[in-house]
C-alpha positions in Angstrom: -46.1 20.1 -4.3 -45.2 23.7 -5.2 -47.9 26.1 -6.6 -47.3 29.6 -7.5 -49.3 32.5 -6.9 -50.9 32.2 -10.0 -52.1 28.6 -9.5 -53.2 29.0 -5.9 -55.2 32.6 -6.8 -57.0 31.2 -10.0 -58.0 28.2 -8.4 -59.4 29.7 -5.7 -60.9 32.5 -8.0 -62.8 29.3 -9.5 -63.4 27.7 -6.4 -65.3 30.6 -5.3 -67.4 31.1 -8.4 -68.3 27.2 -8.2 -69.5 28.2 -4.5 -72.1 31.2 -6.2 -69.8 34.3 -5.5 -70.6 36.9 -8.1 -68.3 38.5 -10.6 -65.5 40.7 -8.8 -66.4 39.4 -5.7 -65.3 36.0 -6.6 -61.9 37.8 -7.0 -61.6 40.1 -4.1 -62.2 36.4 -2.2 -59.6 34.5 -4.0 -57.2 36.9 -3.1 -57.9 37.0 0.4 -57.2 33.4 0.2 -54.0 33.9 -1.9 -52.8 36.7 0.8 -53.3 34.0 3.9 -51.7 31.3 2.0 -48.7 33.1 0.7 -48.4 34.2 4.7 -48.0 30.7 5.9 -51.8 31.6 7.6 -53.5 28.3 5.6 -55.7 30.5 3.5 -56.5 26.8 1.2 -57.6 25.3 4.6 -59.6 27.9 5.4 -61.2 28.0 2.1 -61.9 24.0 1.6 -63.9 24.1 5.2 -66.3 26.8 3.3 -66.9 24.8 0.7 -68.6 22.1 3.2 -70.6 25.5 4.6 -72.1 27.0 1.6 -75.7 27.7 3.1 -74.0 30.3 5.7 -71.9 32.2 2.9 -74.0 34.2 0.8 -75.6 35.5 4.8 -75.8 39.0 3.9 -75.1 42.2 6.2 -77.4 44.5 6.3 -74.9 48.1 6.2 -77.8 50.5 7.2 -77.8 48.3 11.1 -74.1 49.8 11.0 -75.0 53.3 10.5 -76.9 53.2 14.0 -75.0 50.8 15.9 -71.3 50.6 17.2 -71.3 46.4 17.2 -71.5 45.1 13.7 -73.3 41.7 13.6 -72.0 39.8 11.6 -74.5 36.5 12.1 -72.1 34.1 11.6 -72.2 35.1 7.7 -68.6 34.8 6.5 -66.1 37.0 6.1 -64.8 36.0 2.9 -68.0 36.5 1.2 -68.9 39.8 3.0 -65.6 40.8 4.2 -64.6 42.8 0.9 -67.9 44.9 0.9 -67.7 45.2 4.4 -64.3 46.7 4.9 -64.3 48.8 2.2 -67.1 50.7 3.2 -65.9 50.9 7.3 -62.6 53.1 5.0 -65.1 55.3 3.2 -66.8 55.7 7.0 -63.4 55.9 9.2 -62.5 58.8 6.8 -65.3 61.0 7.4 -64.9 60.5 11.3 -62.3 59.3 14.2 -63.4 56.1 14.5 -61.1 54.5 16.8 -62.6 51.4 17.2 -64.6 48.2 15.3 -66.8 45.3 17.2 -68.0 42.3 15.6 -70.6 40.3 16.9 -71.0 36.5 16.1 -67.3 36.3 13.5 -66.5 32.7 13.2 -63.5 33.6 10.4 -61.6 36.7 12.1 -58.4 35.7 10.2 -59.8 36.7 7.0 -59.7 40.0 8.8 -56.2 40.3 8.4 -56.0 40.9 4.8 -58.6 43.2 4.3 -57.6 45.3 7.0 -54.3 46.0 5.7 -55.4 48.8 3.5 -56.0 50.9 7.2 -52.4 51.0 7.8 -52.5 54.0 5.4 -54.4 55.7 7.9 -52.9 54.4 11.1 -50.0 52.7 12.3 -50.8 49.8 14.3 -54.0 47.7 14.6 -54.9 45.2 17.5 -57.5 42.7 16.8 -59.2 40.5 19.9 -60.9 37.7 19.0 -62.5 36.1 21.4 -64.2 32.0 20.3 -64.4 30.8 23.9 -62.8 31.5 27.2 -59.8 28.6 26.2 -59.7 30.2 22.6 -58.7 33.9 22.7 -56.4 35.3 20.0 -54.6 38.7 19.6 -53.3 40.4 16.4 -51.1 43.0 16.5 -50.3 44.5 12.5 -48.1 47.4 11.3 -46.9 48.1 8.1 -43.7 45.4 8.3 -45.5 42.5 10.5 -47.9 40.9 12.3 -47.4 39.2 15.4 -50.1 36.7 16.5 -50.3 35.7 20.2 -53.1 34.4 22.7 -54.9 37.2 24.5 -54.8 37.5 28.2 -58.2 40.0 27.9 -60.7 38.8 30.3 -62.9 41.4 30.2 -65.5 39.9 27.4 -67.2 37.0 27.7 -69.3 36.9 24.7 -68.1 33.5 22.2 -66.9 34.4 18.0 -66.6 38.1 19.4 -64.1 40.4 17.5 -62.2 44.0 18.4 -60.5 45.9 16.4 -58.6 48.9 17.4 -56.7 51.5 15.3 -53.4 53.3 16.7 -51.3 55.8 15.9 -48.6 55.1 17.3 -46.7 51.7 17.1 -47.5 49.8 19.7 -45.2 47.9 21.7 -44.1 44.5 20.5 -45.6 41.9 23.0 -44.3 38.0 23.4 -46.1 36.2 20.8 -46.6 32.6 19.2 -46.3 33.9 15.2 -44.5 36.5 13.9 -45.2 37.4 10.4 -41.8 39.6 9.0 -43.0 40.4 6.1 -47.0 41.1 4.8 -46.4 40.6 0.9 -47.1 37.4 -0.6 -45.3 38.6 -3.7 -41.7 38.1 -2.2 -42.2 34.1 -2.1 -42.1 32.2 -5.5 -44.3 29.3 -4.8 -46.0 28.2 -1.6 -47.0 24.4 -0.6 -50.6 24.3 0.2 -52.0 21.4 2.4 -52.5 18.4 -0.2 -55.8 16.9 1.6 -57.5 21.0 1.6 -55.7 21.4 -1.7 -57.6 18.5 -3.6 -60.9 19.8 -1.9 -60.4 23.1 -3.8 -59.2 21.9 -6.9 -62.4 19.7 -6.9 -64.7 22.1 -6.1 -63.0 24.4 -8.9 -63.5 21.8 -11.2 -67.1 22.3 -11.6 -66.3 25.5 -13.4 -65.5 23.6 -16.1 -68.3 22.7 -19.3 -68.7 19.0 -19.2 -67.2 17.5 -22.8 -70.6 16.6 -24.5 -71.4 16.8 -28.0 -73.9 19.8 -26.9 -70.9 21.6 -25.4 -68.7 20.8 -28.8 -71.1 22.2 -30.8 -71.1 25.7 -28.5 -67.7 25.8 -28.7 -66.3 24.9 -25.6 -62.8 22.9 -25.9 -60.0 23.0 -27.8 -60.7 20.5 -30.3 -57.8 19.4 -32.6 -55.5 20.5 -35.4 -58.6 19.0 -37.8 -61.7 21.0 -36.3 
């Protein structure tokens, strides 16, 4: 079953307002799953487990803790909810200053990362992000403007479980051996992508609930098309 971009992001726009997310932020989110999905990264996967998770989501961060802190704690809230927010203002911050360097404490969905901190490459030319789950779990991400290679990290120097780095360059680093290589970071060169079928129908079904019931009440609100004799 191919989807277009279209299909994939406006289902996963509703998704995300069936799951609470508020106006714009429900759309900054369905993009982020749009961008992993059109990336071969299993963006509708991603998003399907949430909807099982929904009391961790809306686990706000509270931005003034960042101000005096270097390590942003995340506490296991989810990126995708306050990823957008999050990011946006760590621009803002890197602008005013040389930040060279972001760590995230307790970030159980580091790939949603990946979007969001595309928008950096403006600034700098490479990006390296460690995440670390467990000792047997370590993943490395290495972006520039054309790719991203994904490999498995041979750092052994933190121990700490859903603990995240993130370090800006500028200069491109040197290409290591990796698992993934991602040529191109634009889901808009791909026509139509083939999501998952068993995640798929999770989102779909959760998307769903966006939808007004058909009941005489609704009718009589308007909702529905009716027919050619309303």
């Amino acid at each position: 079953m191919k989807l277009s971009y279209y299909e994939i992001y406006i289902t996963s726009l509703r998704a995300c307002s069936a799951m609470g997310f508020p106006y714009g932020l429900d759309e900054d989110a369905a993009n982020i799953i749009t961008w992993l999905e059109f990336n071969n990264l299993n963006g509708i996967e991603k998003l399907a487990k949430i909807t099982k998770d929904t009391c961790n989501i809306k686990r706000k961060i509270n931005l003034e803790n960042i101000k005096i802190s270097k390590t942003i704690n995340l506490n296991k809230s989810s990126l995708l909810y306050n990823g957008p927010g999050l990011f946006d203002y760590l621009y803002e911050k890197m602008k005013r200053n040389k930040t060279s360097s972001i760590y995230l404490k307790n970030c159980k969905d580091p790939e949603f990362i990946l979007p969001l901190i595309t928008k950096f490459l403006k600034k700098h030319n490479s990006i390296k992000i460690n995440f670390f789950k467990k000792s047997i779990n370590r993943k490395t991400f290495y972006i520039s403007k054309k790719k991203i290679l994904i490999s498995e990290s041979n750092n052994k120097s933190y121990t700490l479980n859903n603990y995240c780095t993130i370090q800006f360059y500028k200069q491109i680093k040197k290409n290591p051996s990796s698992e993934k290589i991602i040529n191109n970071i634009n889901y808009e060169i791909k026509d139509s992508v083939t999501p998952n079928l068993k995640y798929w129908n999770i989102v779909a079904k959760k998307a769903n609930e966006t939808f007004v019931p058909a009941t005489k009440s609704s009718r009589d609100k308007g909702a529905g098309g009716g027919d050619d004799n309303d």
